[in-house]
C-alpha positions as CSV (number, residue, x, y, z in Angstrom):
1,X,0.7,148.0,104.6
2,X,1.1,146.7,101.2
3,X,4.6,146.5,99.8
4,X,5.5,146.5,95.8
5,X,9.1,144.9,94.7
6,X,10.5,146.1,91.6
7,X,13.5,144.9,89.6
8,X,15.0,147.8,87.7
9,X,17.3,146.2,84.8
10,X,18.8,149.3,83.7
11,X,21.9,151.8,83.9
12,X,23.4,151.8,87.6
13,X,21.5,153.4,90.0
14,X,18.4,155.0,88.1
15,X,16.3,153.8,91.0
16,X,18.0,156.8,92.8
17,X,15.5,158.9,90.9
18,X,12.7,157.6,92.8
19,X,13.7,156.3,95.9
20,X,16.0,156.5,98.3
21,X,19.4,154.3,98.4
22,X,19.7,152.0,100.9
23,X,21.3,148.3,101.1
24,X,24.1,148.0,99.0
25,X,26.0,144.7,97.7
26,X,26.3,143.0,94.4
27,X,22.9,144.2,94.4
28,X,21.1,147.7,95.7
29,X,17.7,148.2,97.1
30,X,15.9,151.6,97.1
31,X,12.2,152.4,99.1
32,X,9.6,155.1,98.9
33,X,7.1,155.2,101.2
34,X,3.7,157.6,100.9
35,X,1.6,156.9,103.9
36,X,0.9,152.9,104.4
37,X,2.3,151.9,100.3
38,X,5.6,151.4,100.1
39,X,8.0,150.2,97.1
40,X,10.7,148.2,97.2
41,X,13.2,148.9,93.8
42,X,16.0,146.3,93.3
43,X,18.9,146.6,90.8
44,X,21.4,143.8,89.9
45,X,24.7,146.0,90.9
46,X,27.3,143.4,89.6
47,X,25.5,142.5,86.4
48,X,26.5,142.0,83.7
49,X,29.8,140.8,85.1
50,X,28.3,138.4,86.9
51,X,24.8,136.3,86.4
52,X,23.5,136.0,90.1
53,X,23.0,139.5,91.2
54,X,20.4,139.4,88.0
55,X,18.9,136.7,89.0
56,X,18.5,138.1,93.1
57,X,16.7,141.3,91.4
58,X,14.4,139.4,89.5
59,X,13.8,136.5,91.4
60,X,11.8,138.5,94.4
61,X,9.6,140.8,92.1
62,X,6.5,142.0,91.5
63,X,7.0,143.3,88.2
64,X,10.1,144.6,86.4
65,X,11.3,148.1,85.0
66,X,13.5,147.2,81.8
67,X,15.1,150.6,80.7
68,X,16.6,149.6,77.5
69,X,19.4,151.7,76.3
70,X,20.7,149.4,73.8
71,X,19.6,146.2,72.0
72,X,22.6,143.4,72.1
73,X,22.7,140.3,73.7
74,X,22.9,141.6,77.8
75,X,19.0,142.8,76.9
76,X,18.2,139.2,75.5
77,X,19.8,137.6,78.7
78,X,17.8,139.9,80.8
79,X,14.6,139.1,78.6
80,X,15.4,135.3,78.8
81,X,15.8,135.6,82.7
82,X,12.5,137.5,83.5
83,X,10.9,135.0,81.4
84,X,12.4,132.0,83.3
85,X,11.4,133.6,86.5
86,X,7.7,134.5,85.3
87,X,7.8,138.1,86.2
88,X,4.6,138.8,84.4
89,X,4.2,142.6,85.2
90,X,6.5,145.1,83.5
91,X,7.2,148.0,81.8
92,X,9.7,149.3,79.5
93,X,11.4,152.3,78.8
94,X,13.2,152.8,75.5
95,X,16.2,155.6,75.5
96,X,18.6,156.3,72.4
97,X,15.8,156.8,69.9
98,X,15.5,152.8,69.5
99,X,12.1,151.9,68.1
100,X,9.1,149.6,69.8
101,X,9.9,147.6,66.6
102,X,13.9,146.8,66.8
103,X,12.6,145.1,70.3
104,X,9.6,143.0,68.7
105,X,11.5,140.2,67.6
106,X,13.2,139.6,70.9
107,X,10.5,139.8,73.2
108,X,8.0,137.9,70.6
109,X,6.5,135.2,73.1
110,X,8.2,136.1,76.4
111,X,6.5,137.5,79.4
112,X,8.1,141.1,78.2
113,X,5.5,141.0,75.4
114,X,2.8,142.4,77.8
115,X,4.9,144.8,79.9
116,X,3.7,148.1,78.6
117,X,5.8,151.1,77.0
118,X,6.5,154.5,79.1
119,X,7.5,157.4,78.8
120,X,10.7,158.6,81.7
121,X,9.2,160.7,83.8
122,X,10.7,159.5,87.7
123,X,7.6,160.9,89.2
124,X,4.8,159.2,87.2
125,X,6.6,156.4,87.8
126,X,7.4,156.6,91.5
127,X,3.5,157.8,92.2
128,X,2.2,154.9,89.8
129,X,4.0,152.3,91.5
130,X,2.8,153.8,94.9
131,X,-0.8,153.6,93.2
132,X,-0.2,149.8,92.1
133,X,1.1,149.5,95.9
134,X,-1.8,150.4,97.5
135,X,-3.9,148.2,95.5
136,X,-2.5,144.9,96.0
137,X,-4.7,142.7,98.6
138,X,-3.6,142.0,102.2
139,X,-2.8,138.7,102.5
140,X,-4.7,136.7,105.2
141,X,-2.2,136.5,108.3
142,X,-1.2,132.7,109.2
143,X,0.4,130.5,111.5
144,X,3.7,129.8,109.2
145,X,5.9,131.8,107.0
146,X,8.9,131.6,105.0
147,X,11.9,134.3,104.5
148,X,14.8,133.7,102.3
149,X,17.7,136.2,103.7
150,X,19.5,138.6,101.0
151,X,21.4,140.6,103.7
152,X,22.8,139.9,107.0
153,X,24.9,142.0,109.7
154,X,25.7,142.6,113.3
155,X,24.0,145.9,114.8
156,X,25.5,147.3,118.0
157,X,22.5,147.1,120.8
158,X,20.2,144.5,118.6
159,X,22.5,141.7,117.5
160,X,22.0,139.7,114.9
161,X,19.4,141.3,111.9
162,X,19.0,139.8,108.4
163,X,17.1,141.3,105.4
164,X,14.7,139.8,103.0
165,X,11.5,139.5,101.7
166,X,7.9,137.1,102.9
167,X,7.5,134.6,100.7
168,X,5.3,132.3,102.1
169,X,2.4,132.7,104.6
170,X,3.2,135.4,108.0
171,X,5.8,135.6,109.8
172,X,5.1,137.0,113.8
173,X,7.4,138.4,116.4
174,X,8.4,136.1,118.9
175,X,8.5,133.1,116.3
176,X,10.4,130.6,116.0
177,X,12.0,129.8,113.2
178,X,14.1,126.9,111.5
179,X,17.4,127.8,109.6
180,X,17.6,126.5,106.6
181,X,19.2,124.7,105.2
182,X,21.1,123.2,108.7
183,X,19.8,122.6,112.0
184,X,19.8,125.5,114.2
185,X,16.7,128.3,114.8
186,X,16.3,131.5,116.0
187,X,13.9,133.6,117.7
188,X,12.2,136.5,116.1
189,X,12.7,139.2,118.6
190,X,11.4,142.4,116.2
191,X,10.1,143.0,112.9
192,X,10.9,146.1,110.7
193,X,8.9,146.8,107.4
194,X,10.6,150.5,106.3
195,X,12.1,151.1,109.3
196,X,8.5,150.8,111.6
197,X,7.9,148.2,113.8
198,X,5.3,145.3,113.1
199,X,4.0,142.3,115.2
200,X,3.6,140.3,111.9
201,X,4.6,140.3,108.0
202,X,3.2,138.8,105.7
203,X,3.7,137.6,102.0
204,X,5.6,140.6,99.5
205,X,6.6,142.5,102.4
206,X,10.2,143.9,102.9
207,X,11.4,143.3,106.1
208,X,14.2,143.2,108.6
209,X,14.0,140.9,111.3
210,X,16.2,141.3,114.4
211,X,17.4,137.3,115.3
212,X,17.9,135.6,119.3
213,X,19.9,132.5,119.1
214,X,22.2,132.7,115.7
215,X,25.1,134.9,114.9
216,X,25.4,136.9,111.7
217,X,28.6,134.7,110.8
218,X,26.7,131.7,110.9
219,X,24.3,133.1,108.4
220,X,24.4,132.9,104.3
221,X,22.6,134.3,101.3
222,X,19.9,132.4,100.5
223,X,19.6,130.9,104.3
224,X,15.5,130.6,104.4
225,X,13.7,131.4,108.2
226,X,10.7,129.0,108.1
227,X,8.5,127.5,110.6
228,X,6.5,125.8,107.7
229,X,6.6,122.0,107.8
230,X,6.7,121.4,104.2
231,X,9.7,123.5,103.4
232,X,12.5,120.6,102.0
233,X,16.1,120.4,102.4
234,X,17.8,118.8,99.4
235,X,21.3,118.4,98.0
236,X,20.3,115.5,94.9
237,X,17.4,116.5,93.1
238,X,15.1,114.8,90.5
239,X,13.6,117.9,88.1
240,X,12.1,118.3,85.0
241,X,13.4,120.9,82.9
242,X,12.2,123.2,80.0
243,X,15.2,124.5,77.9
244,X,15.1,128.1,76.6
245,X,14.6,128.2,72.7
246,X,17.9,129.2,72.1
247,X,19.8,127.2,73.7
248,X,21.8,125.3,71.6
249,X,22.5,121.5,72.0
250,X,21.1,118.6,74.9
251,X,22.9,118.7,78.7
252,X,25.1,116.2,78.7
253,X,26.2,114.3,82.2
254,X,29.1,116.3,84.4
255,X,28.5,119.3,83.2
256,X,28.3,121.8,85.6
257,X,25.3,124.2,85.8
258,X,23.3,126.6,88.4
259,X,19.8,126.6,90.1
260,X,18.4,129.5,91.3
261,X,15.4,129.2,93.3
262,X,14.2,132.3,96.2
263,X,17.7,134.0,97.0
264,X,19.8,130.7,96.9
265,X,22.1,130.2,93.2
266,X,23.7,127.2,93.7
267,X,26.4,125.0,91.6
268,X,24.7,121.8,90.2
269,X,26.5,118.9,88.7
270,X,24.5,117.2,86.2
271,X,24.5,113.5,87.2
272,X,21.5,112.3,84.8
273,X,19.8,113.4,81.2
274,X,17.0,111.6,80.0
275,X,15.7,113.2,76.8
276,X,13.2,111.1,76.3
277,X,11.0,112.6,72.9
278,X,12.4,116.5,73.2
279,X,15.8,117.1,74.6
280,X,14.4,120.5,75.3
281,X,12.3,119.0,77.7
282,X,14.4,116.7,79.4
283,X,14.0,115.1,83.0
284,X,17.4,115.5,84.8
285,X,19.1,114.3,88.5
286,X,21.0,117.6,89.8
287,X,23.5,117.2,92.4
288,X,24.1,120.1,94.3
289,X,27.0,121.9,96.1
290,X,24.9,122.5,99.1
291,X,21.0,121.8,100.0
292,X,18.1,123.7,97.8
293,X,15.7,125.0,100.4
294,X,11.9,124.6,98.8
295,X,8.4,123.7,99.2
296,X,7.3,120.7,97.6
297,X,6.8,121.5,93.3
298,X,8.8,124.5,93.5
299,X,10.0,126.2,90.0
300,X,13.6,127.3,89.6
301,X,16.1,129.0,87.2
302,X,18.8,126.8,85.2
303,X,22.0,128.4,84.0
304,X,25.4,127.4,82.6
305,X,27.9,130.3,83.7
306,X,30.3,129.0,81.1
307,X,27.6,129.9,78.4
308,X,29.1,133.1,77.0
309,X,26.1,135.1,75.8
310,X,23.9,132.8,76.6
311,X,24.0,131.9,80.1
312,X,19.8,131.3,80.8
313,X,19.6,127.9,80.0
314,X,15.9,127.6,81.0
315,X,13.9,126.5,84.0
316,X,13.3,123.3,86.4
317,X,10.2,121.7,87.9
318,X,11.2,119.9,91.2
319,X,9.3,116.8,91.5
């Protein structure tokens, strides 16, 4: 049962027009399901007001749907964060009469330079990304998975369930599985992938997993459930980092930036630059408000809230 995850980056709730509405926080998840392919379409709620629930969207995806009503600087901070986050599928949708050619310059070297142009039609696009669905490759079931949580509630009858999306190997019922970052674990007691029930999930599926052992209260955004071994807890980190293009002058010590890496966006005081030949490609010590959950070599986000237009600073390499 392939699954599909889009980030719409658009008006507020144009999803609605091909799926139906469910979860909704800072940011809101539609589905559509036509037999065993199923779609899962995110849209950054709070955004532009704030930077995270862009980054959640994105982070997770597939590929992206940029519907592009105007060209300012929120569609350059959207370009500059699917780029960071190396969403290389996409497509486009141009409203307002604006020409392929006002958007040329912007997108010139970015992963938006391949996303191809459409037309809005809701139900091409709903039945082509049901067709792109059903041809993505099961992934080969294994012992170990990974799921970072975006949602997280009590449910009369079931107890604690939490939402969020494979990203790493297969995840089973009746697994056991670390909390992270901490040291507590739960128990896997059912699996739900568009409301049916599964005995395993594996990577790019949507699912919701109903928890033995933890309450929702003890539970955040971005808390990952993983039995894999090489998944790291770390609050100081060592990173090399690739500064966007734009961005105007070298990170200086103490200032105060934010990694994003799966579902976790995180405060990080910068306690060491070393520019070495290219302060655009510095090597930097990040202290962090509370452990990054990753595997080893992981790639992350970098972004400076306090950057007025231009809060996507670039990205990070954990070493």
């Amino acid at each position: 049962m392939p699954n599909l995850t889009v980030a719409v980056i658009g008006p507020l709730d144009y999803a609605k027009e091909m799926a139906k509405k469910g979860t909704s926080t800072d940011i809101t998840l539609y589905d559509v399901k036509k037999g065993e392919d199923t779609v899962s379409f995110i849209e950054p709620t709070k955004y532009p007001e704030r930077l995270a629930p862009l980054f959640y969207a994105c982070s997770i995806a597939d590929a992206a749907l940029v519907v592009v009503e105007e060209v300012n600087a929120q569609f350059g901070e959207c370009v500059l964060m699917l780029d960071a986050l190396g969403v290389l599928r996409g497509r486009i949708i141009l409203r307002n009469f604006i020409a392929p050619e006002k958007l040329a310059p912007l997108i010139k070297g970015t992963v938006l330079e391949r996303y191809s142009l459409e037309k809005e039609d809701f139900v091409a696009l709903r039945e082509s990304y049901l067709e792109e669905a059903s041809k993505k490759a099961d992934e080969a079931v294994s012992a170990s998975g990974s799921v970072p949580i975006d949602h997280f509630f009590n449910v009369k009858g079931v107890g604690t369930v939490v939402l969020g999306h494979v990203v790493r190997g297969t995840v089973h019922r009746h697994d056991d599985l670390r909390v992270l970052p901490g040291k507590k674990s739960a128990q896997v007691r059912s699996i739900q992938k568009h409301d049916d029930d599964f005995e395993v999930a594996t990577v790019g599926d949507r699912v919701g997993l109903a928890l033995k052992g933890i309450e929702a209260e003890e539970l955040d955004r971005g808390c990952v459930l993983s039995n894999q071994d090489d998944v790291r807890c770390e609050d100081r980190i060592i990173v090399n980092a690739s500064l966007s293009k734009y961005w105007p002058s070298p990170l200086k010590e103490g200032m105060v930036m934010h990694v994003g890496h799966w579902m976790q966006f995180l405060p990080a005081r910068v306690a060491m630059v070393d520019n070495g030949a290219d302060w655009r490609k510095p090597r930097l010590e990040l202290v962090l408000e509370k452990e990054l959950v990753h595997p080893p070599g992981a790639r992350g986000t970098l972004c400076y809230l306090d950057g007025g237009k231009l809060r996507v600073a670039g990205t990070i390499s954990l070493l």
